[in-house]
N, C-alpha and C positions, 0 to 999 in steps of 0.2 A: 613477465611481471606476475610473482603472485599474490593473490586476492585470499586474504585471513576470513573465516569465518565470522569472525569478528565488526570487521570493517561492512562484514556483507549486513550481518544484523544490523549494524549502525543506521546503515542505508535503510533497512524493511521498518525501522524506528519513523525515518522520515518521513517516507512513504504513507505508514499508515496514520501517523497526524495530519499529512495532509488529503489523505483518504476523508476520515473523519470530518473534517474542515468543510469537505466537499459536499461531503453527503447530507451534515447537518446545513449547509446552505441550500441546498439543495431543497429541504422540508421546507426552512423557514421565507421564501423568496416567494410572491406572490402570482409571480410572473412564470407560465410554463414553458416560455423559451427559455428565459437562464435556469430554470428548473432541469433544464431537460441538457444542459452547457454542463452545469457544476455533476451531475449523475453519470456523464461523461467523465468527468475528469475524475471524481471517485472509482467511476470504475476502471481507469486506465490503470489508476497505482493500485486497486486492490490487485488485479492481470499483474501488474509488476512484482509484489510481493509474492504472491505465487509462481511465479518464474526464479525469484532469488531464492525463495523455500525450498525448492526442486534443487536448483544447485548447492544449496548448503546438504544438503538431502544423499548429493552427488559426491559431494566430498566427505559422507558416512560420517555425520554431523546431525545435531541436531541445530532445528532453527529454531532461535527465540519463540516464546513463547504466546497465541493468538489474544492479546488482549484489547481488541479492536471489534468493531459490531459485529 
């Protein structure tokens, strides 16, 4: 199966809205245990996004461009 550069950016789009999502729950959440849940889960897809950037990277590509915090 191959995977289009395309489809991969599509993916790092998703990713880093719900990066974002994360992080910014993450600030506004009172509580240090889901503070510390949602900072996890941002930083799981940021980790993510830098793995599919590496591989678009791999296929002598450019990756979409960082417009994320």
């Amino acid at each position: 199966m191959e995977v289009s550069t395309s489809a991969l950016n599509s993916i790092v789009s998703v990713l880093k809205s719900g990066a974002q999502f994360y992080a910014e729950a993450a600030k506004q959440t009172n509580d240090p245990g889901t503070a510390e849940v949602f900072e996890e889960l941002a930083q799981t897809r940021f980790a993510a996004i830098e793995e599919i950037d590496e591989a678009i990277r791999g296929f002598n590509e450019t990756p979409a461009a960082a417009d994320w915090v």
